[in-house]
N, C-alpha and C positions, 0 to 999 in steps of 0.2 A: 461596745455597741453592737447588739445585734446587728446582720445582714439583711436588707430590704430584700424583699420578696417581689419579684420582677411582675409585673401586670403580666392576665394569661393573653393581653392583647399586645405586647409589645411586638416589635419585631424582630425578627430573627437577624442571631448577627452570623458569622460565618460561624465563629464554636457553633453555634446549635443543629448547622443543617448534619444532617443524619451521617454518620460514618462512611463513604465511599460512594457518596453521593454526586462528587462529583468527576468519579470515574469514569457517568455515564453522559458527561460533555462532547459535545462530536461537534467538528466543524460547521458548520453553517453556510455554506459559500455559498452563490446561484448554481442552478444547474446549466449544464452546455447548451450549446443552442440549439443541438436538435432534440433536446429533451426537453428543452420548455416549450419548444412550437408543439411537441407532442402532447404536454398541457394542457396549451391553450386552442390546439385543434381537437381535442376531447371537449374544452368544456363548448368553442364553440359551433360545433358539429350536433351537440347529444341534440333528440329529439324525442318528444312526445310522441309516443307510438300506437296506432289503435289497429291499424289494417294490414301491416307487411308482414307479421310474423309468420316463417316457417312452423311447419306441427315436428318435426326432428324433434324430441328431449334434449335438455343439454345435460352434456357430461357434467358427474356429482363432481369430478376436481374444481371446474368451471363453477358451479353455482359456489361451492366453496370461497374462493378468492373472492367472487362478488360479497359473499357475508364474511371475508375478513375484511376487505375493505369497507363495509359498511359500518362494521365493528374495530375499526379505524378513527373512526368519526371523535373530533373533540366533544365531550360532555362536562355543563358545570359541575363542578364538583366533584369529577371524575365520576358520577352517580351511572355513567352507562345506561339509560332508563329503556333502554330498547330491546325487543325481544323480534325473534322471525317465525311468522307462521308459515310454512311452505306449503302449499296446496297443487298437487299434483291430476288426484282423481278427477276424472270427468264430470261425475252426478255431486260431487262439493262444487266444482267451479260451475255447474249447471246453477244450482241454487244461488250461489253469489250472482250471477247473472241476472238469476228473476229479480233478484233484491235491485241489481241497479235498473233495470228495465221499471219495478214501481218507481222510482225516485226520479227516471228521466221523466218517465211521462209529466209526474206532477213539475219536474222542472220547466219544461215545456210547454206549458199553459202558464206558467208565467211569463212569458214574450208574450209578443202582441203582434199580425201582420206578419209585414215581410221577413222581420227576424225572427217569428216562429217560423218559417215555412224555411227560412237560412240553417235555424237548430235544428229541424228535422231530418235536414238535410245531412248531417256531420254526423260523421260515426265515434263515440266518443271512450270506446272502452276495445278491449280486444280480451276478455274474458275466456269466450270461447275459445278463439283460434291460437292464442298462447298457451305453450306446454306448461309452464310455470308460471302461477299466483304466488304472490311473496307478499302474505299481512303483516308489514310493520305497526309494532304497538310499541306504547310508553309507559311502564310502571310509574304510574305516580305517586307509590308508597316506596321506592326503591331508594335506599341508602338514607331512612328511617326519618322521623319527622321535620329533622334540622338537617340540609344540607348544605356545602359551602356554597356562596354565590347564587343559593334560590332562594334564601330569605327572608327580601324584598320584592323577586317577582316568583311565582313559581311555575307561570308557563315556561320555565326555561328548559324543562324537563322536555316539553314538546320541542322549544327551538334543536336542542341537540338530538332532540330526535329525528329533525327535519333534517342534519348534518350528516347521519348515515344515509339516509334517501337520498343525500347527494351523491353524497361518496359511493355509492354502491351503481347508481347512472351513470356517473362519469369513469369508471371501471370497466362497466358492461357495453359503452361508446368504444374502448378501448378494446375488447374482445369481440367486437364485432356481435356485440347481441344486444336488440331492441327492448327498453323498457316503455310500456306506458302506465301512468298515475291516473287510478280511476279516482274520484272524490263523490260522485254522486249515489248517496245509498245512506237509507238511514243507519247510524250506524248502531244503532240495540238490533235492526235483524242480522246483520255480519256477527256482530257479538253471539248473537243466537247459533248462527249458523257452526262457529269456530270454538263457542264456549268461553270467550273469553273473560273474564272476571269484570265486577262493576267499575273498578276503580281503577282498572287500566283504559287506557285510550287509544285508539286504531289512528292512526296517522296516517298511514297511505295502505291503498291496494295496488301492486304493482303486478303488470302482467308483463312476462320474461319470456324471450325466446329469440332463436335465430332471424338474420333481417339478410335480406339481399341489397335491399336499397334501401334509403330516408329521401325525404325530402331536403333539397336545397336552403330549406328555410321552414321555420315554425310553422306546422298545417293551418294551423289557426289562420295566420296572416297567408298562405298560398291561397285559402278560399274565402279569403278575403270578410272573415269573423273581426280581426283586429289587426293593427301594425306596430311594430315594434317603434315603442316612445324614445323618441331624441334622447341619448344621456343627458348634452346639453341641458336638456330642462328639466332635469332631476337632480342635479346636484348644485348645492347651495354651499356659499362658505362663509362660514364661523356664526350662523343660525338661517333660520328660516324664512325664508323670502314668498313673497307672493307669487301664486304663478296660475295659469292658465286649468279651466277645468280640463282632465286629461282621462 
């Protein structure tokens, strides 16, 4: 009697995982305690940054370790969909400027009142005064039409892309160097500006550079824009509960 021919969706038994695969097993344990406070004082210290940056460049080692740890970052599918644009010159980050400067304005007539004359008030980018602009993008034709685990959604390409803009924050908190995430700008003129192709997607503009000080706490909430929500009433367990508008 012939040999059945194992479904290509079966799962994997030990035979099949790859020869010496699992040579690359390594402990797992927690880390010490003062390397988790170091952590957890990175993740919660980083801040959004528009106004403190030093004009100093940073050293290419420096920006380096920031884009391996951004390039650290888990990806579904191991697809990597992330690419770095580094923007250094004056008259390119001049131009990304005007571009957020049309898009604040229009953002800013949409308030009303006291809350536009609150938005006017808030400095919401640091283009200018940071040595370094870092356009994160996301191939979304990267690791070809079917990838694992994008499937079913396939903004997952963006989520993992949001994952090196973490990891490359909470690195740069840790070097003592100031990131802030611009979002206001249409983005076909950044695309214009940078060349970047139709079917990629700009995830963040990030403006980098040396900081002396942060704030104490999110700018947003010091000038009193918004306050940081109760965990308390964000999480829910084993579904969805009603909760308060927030």
């Amino acid at each position: 009697m012939p040999a059945l021919e194992k479904p290509a969706h079966a799962a994997l038994s030990t035979a099949d995982v790859p020869p010496g695969a699992s040579d690359h097993l390594v402990a797992a344990g927690a880390f010490s305690k003062a390397e988790r406070d170091a952590v957890y004082r990175a993740i919660e210290t980083r801040r959004d940054v528009r106004d403190q940056f030093r004009s100093d460049p940073l050293p290419d080692d420096l920006v380096r370790r920031l884009l391996e740890a951004a390039h650290s970052a888990p990806s579904v599918g191991f697809m990597q969909p992330w690419n770095f644009i580094l923007v250094r010159q004056p008259q390119m980050r001049e131009r990304a400027w005007q571009a957020f400067h049309q898009a604040n304005e229009e953002a800013c007539a949409m308030f009303e009142g006291d809350r536009r004359a609150q938005y006017q008030r808030l400095k919401l980018e640091g283009i200018r005064k940071a040595p370094l602009s870092i356009c994160i993008t996301c191939d979304t034709k990267r690791g070809g039409p079917v990838v694992l685990g994008r499937t079913h959604n396939p903004d997952t390409d963006v989520y993992s892309t949001v994952c090196a803009v973490q990891n490359l924050w909470l690195a740069a908190r840790a070097e003592g160097v100031g990131v802030g995430w611009v979002s206001i700008f249409h983005e076909n003129a950044i695309k214009t500006i940078l060349g970047i192709p139709e079917h990629v997607k700009i995830v963040a503009w990030l403006c980098v550079g040396y900081v002396d000080e942060l704030y104490d706490m999110p700018e947003l909430a010091v000038k009193g824009w918004r306050d940081r929500l109760p965990l308390d009433k964000l999480v829910f367990e084993e579904g969805w509960q009603d909760c308060e508008d927030m």
